[in-house]
C-alpha positions in Angstrom: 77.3 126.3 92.2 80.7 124.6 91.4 80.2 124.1 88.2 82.8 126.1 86.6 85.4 124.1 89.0 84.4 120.5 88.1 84.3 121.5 84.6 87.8 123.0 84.8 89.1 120.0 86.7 90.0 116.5 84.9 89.3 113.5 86.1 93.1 112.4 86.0 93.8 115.7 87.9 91.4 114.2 90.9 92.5 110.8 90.3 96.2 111.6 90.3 95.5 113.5 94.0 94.2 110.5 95.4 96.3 107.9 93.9 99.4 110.5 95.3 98.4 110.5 98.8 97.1 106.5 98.6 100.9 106.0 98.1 102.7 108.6 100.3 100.3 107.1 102.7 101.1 103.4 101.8 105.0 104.8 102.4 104.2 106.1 106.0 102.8 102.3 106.6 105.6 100.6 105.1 108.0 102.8 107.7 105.3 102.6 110.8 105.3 98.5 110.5 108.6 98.2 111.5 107.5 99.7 115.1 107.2 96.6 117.5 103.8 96.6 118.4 102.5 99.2 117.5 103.5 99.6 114.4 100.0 98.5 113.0 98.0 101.4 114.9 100.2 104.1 114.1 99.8 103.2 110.6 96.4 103.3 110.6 96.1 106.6 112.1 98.7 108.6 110.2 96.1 107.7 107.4 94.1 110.5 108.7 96.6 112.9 107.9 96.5 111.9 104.1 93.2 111.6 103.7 92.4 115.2 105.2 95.0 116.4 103.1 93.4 114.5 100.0 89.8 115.7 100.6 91.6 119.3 101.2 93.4 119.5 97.5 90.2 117.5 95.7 88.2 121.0 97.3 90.7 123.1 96.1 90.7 121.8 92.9 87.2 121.8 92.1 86.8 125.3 94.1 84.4 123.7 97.3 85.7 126.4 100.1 85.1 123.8 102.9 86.6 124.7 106.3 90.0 122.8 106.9 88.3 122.2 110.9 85.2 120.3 108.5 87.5 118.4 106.3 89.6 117.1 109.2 86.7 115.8 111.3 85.0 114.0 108.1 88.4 112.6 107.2 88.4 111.2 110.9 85.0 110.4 110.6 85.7 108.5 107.2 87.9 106.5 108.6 86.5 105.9 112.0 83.4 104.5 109.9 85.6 102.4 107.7 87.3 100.3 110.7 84.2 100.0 112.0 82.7 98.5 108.5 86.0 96.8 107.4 87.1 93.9 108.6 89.8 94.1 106.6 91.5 96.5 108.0 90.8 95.8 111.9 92.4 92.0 110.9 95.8 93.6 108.8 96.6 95.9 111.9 96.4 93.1 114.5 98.0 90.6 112.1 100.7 93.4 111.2 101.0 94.1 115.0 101.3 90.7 116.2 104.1 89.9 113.2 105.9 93.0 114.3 106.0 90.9 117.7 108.1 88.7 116.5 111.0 90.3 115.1 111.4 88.4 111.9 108.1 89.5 110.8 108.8 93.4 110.1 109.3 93.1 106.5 105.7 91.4 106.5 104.4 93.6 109.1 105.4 96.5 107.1 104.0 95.4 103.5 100.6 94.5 105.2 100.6 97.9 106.8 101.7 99.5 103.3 98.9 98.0 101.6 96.5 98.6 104.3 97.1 102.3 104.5 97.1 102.3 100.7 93.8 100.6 100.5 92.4 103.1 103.1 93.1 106.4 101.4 92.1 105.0 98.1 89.0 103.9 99.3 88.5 107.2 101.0 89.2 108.8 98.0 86.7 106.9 96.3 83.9 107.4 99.6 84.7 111.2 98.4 84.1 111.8 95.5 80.8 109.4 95.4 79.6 111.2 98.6 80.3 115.2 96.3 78.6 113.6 93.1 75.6 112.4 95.2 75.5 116.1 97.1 75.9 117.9 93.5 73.1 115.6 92.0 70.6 116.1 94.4 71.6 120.1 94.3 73.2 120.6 97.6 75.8 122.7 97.9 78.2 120.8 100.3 79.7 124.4 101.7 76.0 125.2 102.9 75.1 121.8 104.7 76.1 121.0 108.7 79.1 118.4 109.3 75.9 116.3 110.8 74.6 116.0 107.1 77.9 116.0 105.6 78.4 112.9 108.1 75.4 111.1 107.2 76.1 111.7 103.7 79.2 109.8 103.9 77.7 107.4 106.1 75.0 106.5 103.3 77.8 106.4 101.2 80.1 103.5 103.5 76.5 101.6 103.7 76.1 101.0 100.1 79.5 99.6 99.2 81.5 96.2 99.9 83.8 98.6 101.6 85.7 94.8 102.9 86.0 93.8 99.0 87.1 97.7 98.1 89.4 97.5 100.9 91.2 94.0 99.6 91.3 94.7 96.1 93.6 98.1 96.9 95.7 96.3 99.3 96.0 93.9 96.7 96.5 96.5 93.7 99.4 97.8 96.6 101.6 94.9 97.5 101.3 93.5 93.8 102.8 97.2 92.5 105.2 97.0 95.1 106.7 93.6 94.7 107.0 94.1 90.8 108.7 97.4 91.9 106.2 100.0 90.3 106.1 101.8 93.6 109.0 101.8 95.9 107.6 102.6 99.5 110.0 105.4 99.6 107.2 108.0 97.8 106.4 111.2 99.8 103.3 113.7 99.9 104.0 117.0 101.4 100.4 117.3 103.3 98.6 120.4 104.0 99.7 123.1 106.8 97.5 122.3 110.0 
């Protein structure tokens, strides 16, 4: 199957593509919680962008010729599925929104965002790769099986973790690199061509 690919790849290699897009992400958030109001949602939704992007380069790199149409709608999927689990994340973008309100809450507003859109590709990252490793163990070749049971794959996947803790310890891991200056906020990803 893909054997040759995974082999090939390093774990840093895969790790250093979503920890890449987890912070050009986290630097989209940091820019989009300055945005009165709706800051917090556009955030949240340019998150889609990296983490298509992410699951893109993770296929490249392990050779899985998946359809860019199929990575973009499991990406959106992904995410849709970790609002809906995460109260985490549903509670940062109303606080971030509401803050951003106020004026004098931006530079808050933008940090919560950061860490929030941090968290989310992280964790998406993480959804990933545990969704492949459970499709490669039971010997399904994820280029050969509908979105449907790609879907429900991931789905499974979001069921079986504290996707709330997951979600709070990256935002967490964020906002504690950023305030002792290990990550900027000013970090880019060029993302993949539509």
């Amino acid at each position: 199957m893909y054997r040759e690919g995974i082999k090939a790849a390093k774990a840093e290699e895969i790790e250093e593509i979503i920890n890449i897009h987890s912070i050009g992400s986290a630097a989209s958030g940091l820019a989009a919680g300055w945005i009165p109001g709706a800051g917090g949602v556009a955030a949240v939704m340019a998150s889609a962008g990296f983490i298509w992007s992410m699951y893109y380069r993770i296929n490249k790199r392990l050779g899985i010729p998946i359809a860019k149409t199929i990575v973009k709608s499991l990406a959106s999927a992904i995410l849709t599925n970790l609002a809906g689990a995460a109260i985490t994340l549903v509670g940062g973008a109303i606080v971030a929104t509401a803050l951003s309100l106020t004026g004098v809450g931006n530079v808050a507003s933008s940090l919560i965002m950061a860490g929030l859109n941090y968290a989310v590709v992280m964790v998406s990252g993480i959804i990933y790769l545990k969704l492949l490793t459970g499709l490669f163990r039971a010997g399904k070749d994820p280029t050969n099986i509908s979105f449907e049971e790609l879907k429900s794959e991931a789905d499974n996947v979001i069921r079986h973790e504290n996707i709330n803790q997951m979600l709070k310890d990256s935002k967490n891991e964020y906002i504690k690199a950023y305030k002792s200056g290990k990550v900027t906020g000013k970090e880019s990803v060029k993302l993949e061509d539509e």
